[in-house]
N, C-alpha and C positions, 0 to 999 in steps of 0.2 A: 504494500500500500504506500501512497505515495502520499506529499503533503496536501493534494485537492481533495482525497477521501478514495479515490478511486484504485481501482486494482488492476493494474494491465498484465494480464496473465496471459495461458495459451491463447485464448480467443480474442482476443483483441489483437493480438500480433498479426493471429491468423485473417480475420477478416479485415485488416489495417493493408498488409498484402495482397487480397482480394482485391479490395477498393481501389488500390493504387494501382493494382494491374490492371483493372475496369478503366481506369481514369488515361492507361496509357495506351490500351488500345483504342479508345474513343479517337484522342491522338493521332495515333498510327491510321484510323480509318480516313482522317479528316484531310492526312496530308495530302494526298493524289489532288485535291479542290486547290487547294495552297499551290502547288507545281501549276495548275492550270490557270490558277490567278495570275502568276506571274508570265508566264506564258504571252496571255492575253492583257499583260501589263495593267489591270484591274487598278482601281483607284484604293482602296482597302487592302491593298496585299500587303502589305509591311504590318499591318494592322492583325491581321490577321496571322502572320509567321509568328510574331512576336506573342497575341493568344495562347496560340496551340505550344511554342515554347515553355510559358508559364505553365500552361496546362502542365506541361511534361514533367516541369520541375517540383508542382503542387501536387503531382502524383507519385513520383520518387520520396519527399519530407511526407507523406501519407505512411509508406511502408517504412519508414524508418526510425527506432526513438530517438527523443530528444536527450538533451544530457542529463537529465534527473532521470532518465529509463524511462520517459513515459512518450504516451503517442498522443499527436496531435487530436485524432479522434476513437474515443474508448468504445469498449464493446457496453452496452449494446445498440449504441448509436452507428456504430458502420456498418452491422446486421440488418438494420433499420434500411438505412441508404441501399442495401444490395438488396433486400426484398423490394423494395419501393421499385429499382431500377427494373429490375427483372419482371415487375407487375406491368408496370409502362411499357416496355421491348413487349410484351402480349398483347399490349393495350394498341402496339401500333402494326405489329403485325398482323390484325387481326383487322384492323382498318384497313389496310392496304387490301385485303381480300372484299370487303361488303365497302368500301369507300365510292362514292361517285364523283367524285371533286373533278372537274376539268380540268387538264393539262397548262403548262404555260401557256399555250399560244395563244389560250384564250382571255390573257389576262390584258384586258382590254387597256386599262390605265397604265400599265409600262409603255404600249407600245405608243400611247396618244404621245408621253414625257419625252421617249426618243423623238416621232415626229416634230413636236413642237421646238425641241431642242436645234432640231435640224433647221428646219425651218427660221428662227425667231432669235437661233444664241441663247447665250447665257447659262445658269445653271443648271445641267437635267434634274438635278433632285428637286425643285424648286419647281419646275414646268411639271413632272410627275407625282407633285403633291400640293393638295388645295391644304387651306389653311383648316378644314374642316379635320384634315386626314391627318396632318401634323400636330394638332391635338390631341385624337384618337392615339396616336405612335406614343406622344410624350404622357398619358396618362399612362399606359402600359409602364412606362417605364420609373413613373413615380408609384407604381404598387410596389416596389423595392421597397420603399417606407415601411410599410406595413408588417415589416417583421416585427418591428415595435411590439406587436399584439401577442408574437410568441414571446416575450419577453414577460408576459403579464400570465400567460397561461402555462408556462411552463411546468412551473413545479408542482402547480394545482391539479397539471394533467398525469405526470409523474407520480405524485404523492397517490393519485387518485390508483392508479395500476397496480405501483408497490402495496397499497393495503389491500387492495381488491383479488390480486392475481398471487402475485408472492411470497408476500405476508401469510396468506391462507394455506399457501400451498411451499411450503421454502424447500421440501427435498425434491419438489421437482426443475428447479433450476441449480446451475453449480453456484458453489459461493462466491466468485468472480461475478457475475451476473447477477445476482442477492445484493452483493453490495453496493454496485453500480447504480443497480434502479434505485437503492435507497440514498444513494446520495446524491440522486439526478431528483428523487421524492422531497427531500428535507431543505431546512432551508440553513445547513452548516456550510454549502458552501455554493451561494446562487448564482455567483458569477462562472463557475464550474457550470454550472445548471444552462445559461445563457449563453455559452460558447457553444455548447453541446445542440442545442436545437437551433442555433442559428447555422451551425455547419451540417445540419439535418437538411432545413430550408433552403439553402442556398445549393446543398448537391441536388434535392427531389428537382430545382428549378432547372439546375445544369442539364440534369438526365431526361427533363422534358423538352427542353429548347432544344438540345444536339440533336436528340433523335429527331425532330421534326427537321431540320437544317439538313442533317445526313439524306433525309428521304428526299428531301426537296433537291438537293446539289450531284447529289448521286442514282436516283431516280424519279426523274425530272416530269414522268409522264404518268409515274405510279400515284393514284390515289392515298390519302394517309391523314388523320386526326389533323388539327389544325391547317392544313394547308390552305383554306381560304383564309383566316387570319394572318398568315404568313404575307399574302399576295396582297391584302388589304391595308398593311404597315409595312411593305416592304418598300425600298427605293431604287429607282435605276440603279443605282450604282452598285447595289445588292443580289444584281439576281446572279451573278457567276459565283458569288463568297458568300458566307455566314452575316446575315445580320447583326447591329451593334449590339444585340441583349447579349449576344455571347461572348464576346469581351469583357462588357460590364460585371456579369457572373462569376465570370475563371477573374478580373482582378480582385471583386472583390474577398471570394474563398482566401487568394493569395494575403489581402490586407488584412485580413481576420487571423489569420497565422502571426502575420510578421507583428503585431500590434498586441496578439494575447501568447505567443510562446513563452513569454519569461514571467515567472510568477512571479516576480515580486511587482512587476508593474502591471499585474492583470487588470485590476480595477478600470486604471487609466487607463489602460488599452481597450477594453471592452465601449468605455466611453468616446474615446478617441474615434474606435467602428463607428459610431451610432454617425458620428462629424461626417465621418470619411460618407456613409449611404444618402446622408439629407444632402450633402453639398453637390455630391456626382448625380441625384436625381433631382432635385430642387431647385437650384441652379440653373443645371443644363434647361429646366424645361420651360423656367421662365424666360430665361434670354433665348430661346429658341423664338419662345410664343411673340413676347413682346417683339422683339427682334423684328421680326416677319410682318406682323402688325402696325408698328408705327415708327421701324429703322429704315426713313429714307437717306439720313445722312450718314456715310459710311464712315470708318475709321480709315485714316490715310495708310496706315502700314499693312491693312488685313482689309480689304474693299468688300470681302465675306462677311464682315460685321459691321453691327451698326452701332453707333453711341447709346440709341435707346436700350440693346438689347445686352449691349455688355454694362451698363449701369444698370440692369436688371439683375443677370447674372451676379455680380458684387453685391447690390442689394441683398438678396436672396442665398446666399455662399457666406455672407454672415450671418445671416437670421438662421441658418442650418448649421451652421459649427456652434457661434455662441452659448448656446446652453449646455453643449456637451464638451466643451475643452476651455472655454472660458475667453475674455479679452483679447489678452496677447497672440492666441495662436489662431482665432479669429480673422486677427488683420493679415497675421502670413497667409489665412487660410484665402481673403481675398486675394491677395499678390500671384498666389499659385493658382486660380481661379483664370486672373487676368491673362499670365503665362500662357495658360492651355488654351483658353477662346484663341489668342490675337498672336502667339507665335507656334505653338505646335501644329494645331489647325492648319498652317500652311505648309507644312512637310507629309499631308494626308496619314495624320495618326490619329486617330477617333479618341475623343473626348471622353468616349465611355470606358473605355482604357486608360488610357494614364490621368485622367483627375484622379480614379481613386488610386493607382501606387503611388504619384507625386505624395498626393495628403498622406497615404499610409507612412512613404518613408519617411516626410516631412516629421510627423508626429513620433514616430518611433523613435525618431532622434533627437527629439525634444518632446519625450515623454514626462520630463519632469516637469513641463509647463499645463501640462493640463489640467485644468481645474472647472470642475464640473459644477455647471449653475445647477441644472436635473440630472444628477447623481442616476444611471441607469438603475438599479437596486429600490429606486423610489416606486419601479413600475415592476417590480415581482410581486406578486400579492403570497403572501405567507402565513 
């Protein structure tokens, strides 16, 4: 047993291994789209390498412990992930058999974006999305937030099993597994608790995005569970590569590691995440909206942005850090904000990407400055 309460015995190594090797062939599956991206010189390819990299490297620190002997995600939280995936792999192979979804060519609104692109100039992603549909994108992308709510339900749902399931029943589970759930149940150690089901949530999300991305990039003609939602937030620029959700995802798993590894700065770290998700979804989706809406005067150095839309993003990239790291790393948190709209932007590296490891690493290295207005701990109920 180690100092969070938990026990990484055989099964947790074992399915830690599992996980990672699930995680590395996802990887391995995705790369041939990546070769093909660059191929056809794709505007998202670097975006993309650089993804499925992470990915590679968040699947190797999955299978292997840390320096206290413990692993990033315990049993029987990785158990969890690998039944959930494997329920989904059924959920969508079983679509692709009774699915009626039309094929791309019928995807009417890509082909109007090229047209009009051709025709008219300017940006395709822009001609290939009305402002109605860039909302619809950015909402999606602000239910990221929303882990917030397993942060409240966590241990309530936990405590609720441990007494129900095996409490009642303790010699039908090993004692590795007993005391796991009971200290995922209790509230001796809730930040252990809230690491745990937030890298529950954020793999259930990986394993449901990839596999729709995979069916879509690799069987382009095969019916399959989301594919009209896909084709309905998707952007020209998107249809040869993976959409930005899968970026966002693989950094943030990655910023949830680098931020909560070291115990002695868990707390802040835990809090520092909460910075890193409101800033990369809150942010981006204001200065998107306003942006588009009332950015006719552009910025001289980045003619992609507007002054309304990046004093939105700033607005909003404080109102999202603030409460969870406090003042000082607030204002960095603006500066790094600004960084990514009006110079990374122009090297075609998605935002949904490096805002959150900028902030992760930002914060990691100035984990002593954090100091939490809403202390995450406020929202476990116990």
């Amino acid at each position: 047993m180690t100092f969070d309460g938990f026990i990484y015995g055989f099964n947790t190594k074992l399915f830690s291994v599992l996980l990672g090797v699930f995680l590395l062939f996802y990887a391995y599956i995705i790369w041939p789209v990546i070769i093909r991206a660059f191929k056809l010189n794709e505007k998202n390819k670097w975006t993309a390498l650089f993804t499925i990299s992470l990915l590679t490297v968040f699947g190797i620190l999955v299978m292997i412990p840390l320096k206290d002997s413990s692993y990033i995600i315990p049993y029987p939280i990785n158990y969890f992930a690998l039944v959930f995936m494997g329920a989904w792999l059924l959920v969508v192979a079983i679509s692709t058999k009774i699915g009626k979804t039309k094929d791309e060519s019928y995807n009417y609104d890509l082909k109007k974006g090229i047209e009009k692109t051709a025709q008219d100039g300017g940006t395709i992603d822009i001609h290939n999305f009305s402002y109605k549909k860039e909302i619809y994108r950015k909402i999606i992308h602000l239910c990221s937030t929303l882990y917030i709510i397993a942060y409240v339900v966590a241990i309530p749902i936990f405590k609720f099993i441990f007494e129900n399931i095996y409490l009642t029943n303790p010699v039908r589970s090993g004692w590795e597994e007993y005391n796991n759930m009971f200290v995922l149940g209790s509230e001796i150690h809730p930040f252990e608790t809230i690491i745990a089901i937030t890298f529950l949530g954020l793999l259930g999300s990986f394993f449901v995005q990839i596999d729709a991305e995979i069916s879509r990039l690799r069987s382009p003609n095969t019916p399959f569970i989301l594919k009209k939602t896909l084709q309905k937030t998707r952007r020209v620029t998107e249809i040869n590569i993976f959409g930005a959700h899968i970026p966002m995802v693989v950094a943030f798993m990655f910023s949830l590691f680098l931020l909560t590894f070291d115990p002695k700065w868990r707390m802040q770290g835990v809090n520092a995440f909460a910075a890193v998700v409101f800033v990369s979804a809150l942010g981006d989706l204001m200065a998107a909206l306003i942006g588009r809406k009332f950015g006719k005067k552009k910025v001289k150095i980045n003619k992609d942005k507007s002054y309304a839309g990046c004093s939105a993003g700033v607005f909003f990239s404080i109102l999202g850090s603030f409460p969870f790291v406090g003042v000082p790393l607030s204002i960095i948190t603006m500066i790094i904000f600004l960084f990514n709209d009006l110079i990374l932007s122009r090297i075609n590296l998605s935002d949904n990407l490096t805002n959150p490891l900028l902030l992760a690493f930002t914060y990691r290295c100035l984990i002593f400055l954090v100091q939490p207005i809403i202390p995450m701990n406020w929202f476990v109920i116990i």
